[in-house]
C-alpha positions in Angstrom: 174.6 13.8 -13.9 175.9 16.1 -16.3 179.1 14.8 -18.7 181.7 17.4 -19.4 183.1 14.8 -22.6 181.0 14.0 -25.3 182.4 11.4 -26.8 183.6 7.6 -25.9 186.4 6.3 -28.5 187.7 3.0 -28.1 191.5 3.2 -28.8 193.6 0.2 -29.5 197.1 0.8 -27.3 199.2 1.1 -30.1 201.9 4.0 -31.0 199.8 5.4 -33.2 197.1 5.9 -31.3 199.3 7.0 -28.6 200.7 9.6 -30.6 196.8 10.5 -31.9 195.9 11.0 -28.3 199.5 12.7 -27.8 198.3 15.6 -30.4 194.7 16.7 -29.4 194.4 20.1 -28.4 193.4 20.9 -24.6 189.9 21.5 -26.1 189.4 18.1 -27.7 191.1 15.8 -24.6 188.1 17.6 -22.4 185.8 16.3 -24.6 186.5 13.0 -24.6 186.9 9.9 -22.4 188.8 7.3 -24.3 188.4 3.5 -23.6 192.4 2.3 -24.1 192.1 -1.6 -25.2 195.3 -3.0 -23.8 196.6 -5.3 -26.9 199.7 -6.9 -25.8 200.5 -7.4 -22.1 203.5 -5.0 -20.8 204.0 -4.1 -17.3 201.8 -1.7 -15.9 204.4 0.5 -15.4 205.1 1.0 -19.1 201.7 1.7 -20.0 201.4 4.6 -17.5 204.4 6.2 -18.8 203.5 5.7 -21.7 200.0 7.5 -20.7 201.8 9.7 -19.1 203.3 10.6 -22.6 200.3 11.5 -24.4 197.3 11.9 -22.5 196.5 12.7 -18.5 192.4 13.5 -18.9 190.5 10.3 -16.9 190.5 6.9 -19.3 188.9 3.5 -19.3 191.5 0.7 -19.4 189.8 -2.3 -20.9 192.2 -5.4 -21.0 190.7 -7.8 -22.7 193.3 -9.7 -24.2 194.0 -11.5 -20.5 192.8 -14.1 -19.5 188.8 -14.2 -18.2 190.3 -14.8 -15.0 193.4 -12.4 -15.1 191.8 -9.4 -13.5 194.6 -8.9 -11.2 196.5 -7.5 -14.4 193.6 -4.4 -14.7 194.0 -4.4 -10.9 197.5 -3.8 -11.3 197.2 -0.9 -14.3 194.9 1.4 -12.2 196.8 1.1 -8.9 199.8 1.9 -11.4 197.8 5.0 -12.5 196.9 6.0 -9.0 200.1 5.9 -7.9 201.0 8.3 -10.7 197.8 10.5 -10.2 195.8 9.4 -13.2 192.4 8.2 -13.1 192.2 5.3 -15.0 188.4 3.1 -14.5 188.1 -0.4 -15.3 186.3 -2.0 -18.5 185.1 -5.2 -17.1 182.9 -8.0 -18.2 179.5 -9.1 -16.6 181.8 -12.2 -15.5 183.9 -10.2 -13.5 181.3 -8.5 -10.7 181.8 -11.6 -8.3 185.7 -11.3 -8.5 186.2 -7.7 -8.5 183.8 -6.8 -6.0 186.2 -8.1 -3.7 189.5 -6.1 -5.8 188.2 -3.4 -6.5 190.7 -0.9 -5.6 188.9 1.2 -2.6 190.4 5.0 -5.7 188.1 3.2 -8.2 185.2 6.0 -8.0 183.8 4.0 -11.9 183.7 1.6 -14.2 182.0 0.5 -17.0 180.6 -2.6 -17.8 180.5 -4.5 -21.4 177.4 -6.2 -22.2 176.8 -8.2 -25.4 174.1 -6.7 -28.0 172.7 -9.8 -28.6 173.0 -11.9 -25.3 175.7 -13.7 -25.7 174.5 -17.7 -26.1 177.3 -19.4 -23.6 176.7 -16.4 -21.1 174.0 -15.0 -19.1 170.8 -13.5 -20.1 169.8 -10.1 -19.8 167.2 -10.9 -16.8 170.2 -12.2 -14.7 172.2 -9.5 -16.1 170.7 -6.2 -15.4 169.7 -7.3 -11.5 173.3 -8.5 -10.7 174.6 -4.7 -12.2 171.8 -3.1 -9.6 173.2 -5.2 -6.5 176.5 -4.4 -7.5 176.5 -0.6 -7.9 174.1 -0.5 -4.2 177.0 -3.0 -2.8 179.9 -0.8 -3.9 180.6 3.0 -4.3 181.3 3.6 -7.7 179.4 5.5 -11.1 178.6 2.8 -12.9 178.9 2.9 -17.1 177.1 0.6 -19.2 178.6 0.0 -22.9 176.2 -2.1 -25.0 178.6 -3.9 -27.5 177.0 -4.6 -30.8 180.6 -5.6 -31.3 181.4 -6.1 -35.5 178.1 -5.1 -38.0 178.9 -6.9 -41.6 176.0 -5.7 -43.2 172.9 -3.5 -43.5 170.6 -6.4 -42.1 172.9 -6.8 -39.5 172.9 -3.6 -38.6 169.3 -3.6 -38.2 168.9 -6.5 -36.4 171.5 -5.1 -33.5 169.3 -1.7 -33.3 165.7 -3.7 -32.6 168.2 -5.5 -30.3 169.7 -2.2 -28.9 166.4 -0.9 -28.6 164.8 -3.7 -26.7 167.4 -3.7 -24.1 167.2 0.4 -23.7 163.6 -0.4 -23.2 162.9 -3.0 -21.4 165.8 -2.9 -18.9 167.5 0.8 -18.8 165.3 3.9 -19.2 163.1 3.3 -16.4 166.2 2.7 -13.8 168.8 5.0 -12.4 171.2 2.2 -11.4 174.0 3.6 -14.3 175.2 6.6 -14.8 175.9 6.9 -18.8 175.4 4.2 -20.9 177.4 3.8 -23.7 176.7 1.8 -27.0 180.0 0.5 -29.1 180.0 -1.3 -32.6 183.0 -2.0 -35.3 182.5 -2.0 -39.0 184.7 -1.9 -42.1 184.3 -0.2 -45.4 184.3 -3.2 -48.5 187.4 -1.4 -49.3 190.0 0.6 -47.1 191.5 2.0 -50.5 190.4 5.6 -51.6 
C-alpha cells in the first residue's frame, strides 16, 4: 500500500506544538501523519477542539502518560474525534492487544503498535511478540503500524548497538511478513548543548 505522507513526527500535546501544527501549509499537513503524545490528562473533549484548532489531516493519539490499564481514556479521545469527524488511530502498547481487542471502537480502521528496540527485560520477547501482532490484525479489521522505539540514544555506541538491534528485528521478524502495513522506527536524542 502506497502512503500519501512521508513523514511520522511525534508531537508532545503542548501549545506550541499545537500552534506548529496550526501553521503548516496545506502541502506539508498532506505529508505528514503526526503521532500527538497526550502529556497531561484533559477531557477528551478539549483535546479535539483543540485539534480541531490546528490540524484535521488523520493523527495517531498515543496516551501514554495513563495508566497501563487506563485504555478506556484513548477509547474515549477517538470516539471524541469520530464524533467530530476526525480520524484519530490509537498508539498502543504490546500490553494492550488482549484489552482492546475487545474496545476497539468498531471506526478504528488503524493503529500502530510500540515495540521496544531492545526487548524490553520485564516484558515479552520478540518471539511472543510478533505472533500475538499476526493473530491480532487476522482477528480484527484494522491496518496495522509498527513503530520500533529505540526510545532515547545517549551516545554513538548506543546508537550503534540500537541499529544491529533494529536490524535484527527488520530481519528476522518483519521483511518476510505482510501482517503490517508501514512500520515505523522512532528514537529521541539531545545535542550536549541546546545553546547556539
Amino acid at each position: 500500500m502506497k502512503s500519501d505522507f512521508i513523514y511520522v513526527p511525534i508531537v508532545k500535546w503542548k501549545k506550541g506544538e499545537q500552534e506548529a501544527l496550526k501553521h503548516l501549509t496545506d502541502e506539508q499537513k498532506n505529508k505528514i501523519l503526526p503521532i500527538i503524545e497526550i502529556v497531561n490528562y484533559e477531557d477528551p473533549k478539549i483535546i479535539i477542539n483543540d485539534l480541531k484548532n490546528c490540524y484535521i489531516n488523520p493523527v495517531y493519539i498515543d496516551t501514554v502518560i495513563a495508566d497501563e490499564n487506563d485504555r478506556d481514556y484513548l477509547i474515549s479521545i477517538i470516539d471524541k474525534g469520530h464524533e467530530n469527524n476526525l480520524k484519530i488511530y490509537p498508539v498502543c502498547y504490546i500490553d494492550d492487544l488482549a484489552d482492546l481487542s475487545t474496545k476497539l471502537p468498531d471506526h478504528t480502521s488503524r493503529l500502530s503498535v510500540k515495540i521496544p528496540v531492545p526487548e524490553d527485560v520485564d516484558g515479552p520477547s520478540y518471539e511472543n511478540i510478533f505472533p500475538l501482532l499476526k493473530k491480532f490484525q487476522s482477528d480484527n479489521e484494522v491496518l496495522l503500524d509498527i513503530i520500533l522505539d529505540l526510545n532515547l540514544i545517549i551516545d554513538k555506541r548506543e546508537a550503534n548497538r540500537q541499529f544491529k538491534e533494529a536490524q535484527e528485528v527488520l530481519n528476522n521478524y518483519l521483511f518476510n511478513e505482510n501482517f503490517y502495513n508501514l512500520i515505523k522506527i522512532s528514537a529521541t536524542s539531545f545535542p550536549e548543548s541546546l545553546g547556539a
